[in-house]
C-alpha positions in Angstrom: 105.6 80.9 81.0 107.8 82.5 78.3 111.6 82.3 78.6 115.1 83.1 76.4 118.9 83.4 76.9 120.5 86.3 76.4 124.6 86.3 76.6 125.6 89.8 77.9 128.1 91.3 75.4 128.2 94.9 77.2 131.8 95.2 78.2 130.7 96.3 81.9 128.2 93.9 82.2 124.7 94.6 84.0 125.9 97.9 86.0 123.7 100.9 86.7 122.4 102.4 83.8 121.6 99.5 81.6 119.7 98.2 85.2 117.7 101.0 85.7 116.2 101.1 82.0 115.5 97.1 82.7 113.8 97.6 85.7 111.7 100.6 83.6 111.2 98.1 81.2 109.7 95.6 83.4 107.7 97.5 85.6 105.6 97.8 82.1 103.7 94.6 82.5 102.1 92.8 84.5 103.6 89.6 84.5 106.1 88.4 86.4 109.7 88.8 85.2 112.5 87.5 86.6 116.6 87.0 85.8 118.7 83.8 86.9 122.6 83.7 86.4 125.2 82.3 88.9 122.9 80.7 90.1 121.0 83.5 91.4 117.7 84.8 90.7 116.5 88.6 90.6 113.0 90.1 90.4 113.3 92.3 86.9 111.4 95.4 89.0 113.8 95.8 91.6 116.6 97.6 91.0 119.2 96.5 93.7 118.5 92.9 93.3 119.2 93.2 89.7 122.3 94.8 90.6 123.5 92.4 93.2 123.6 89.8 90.6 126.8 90.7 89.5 126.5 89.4 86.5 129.6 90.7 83.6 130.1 90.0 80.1 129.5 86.8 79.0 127.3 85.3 81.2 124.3 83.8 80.3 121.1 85.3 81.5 117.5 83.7 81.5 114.7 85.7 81.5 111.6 84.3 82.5 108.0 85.8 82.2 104.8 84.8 83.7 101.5 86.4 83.6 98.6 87.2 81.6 101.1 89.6 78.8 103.9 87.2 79.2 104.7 86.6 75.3 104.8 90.7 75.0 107.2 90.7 77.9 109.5 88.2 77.1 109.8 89.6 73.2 110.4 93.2 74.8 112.8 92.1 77.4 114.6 90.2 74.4 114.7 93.0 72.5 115.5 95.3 75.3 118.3 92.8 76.1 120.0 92.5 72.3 120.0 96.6 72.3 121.3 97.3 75.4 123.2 94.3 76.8 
């Protein structure tokens, strides 16, 4: 399993467009990712349960991947994260 922390610095936080490229992003692998903050954790292909995080600027995100491509998946998502978020 592959993780990182990410900080979200986008003023609006995770909200609907930065979401839906995530979940685009995701869906490109086949391992497993997922997204814990608040104490809640989101499957990284589903839109609305990314959403319903609520998570806003400056909270701190971990991103997990598991699978047989995780190490691509996490670097992408980390890189998808630092551009966007």
């Amino acid at each position: 399993m592959q993780e990182f922390r990410y900080v979200i610095t986008d003023e609006i936080g995770i909200h609907a467009r930065p979401a839906g490229l995530l979940v685009k992003e995701a869906k490109g692998f086949d391992s497993k990712i997922t997204l814990e903050a608040n104490g809640k954790s989101a499957d990284a292909t589903r839109l609305m349960s990314v959403m319903g995080m609520g998570v806003k600027q400056g909270t701190e995100v971990v991103i997990k991947a598991e699978g047989p491509d995780e190490k691509a998946a996490a670097a992408k998502m980390e890189e998808f994260m630092k551009a966007n978020l």
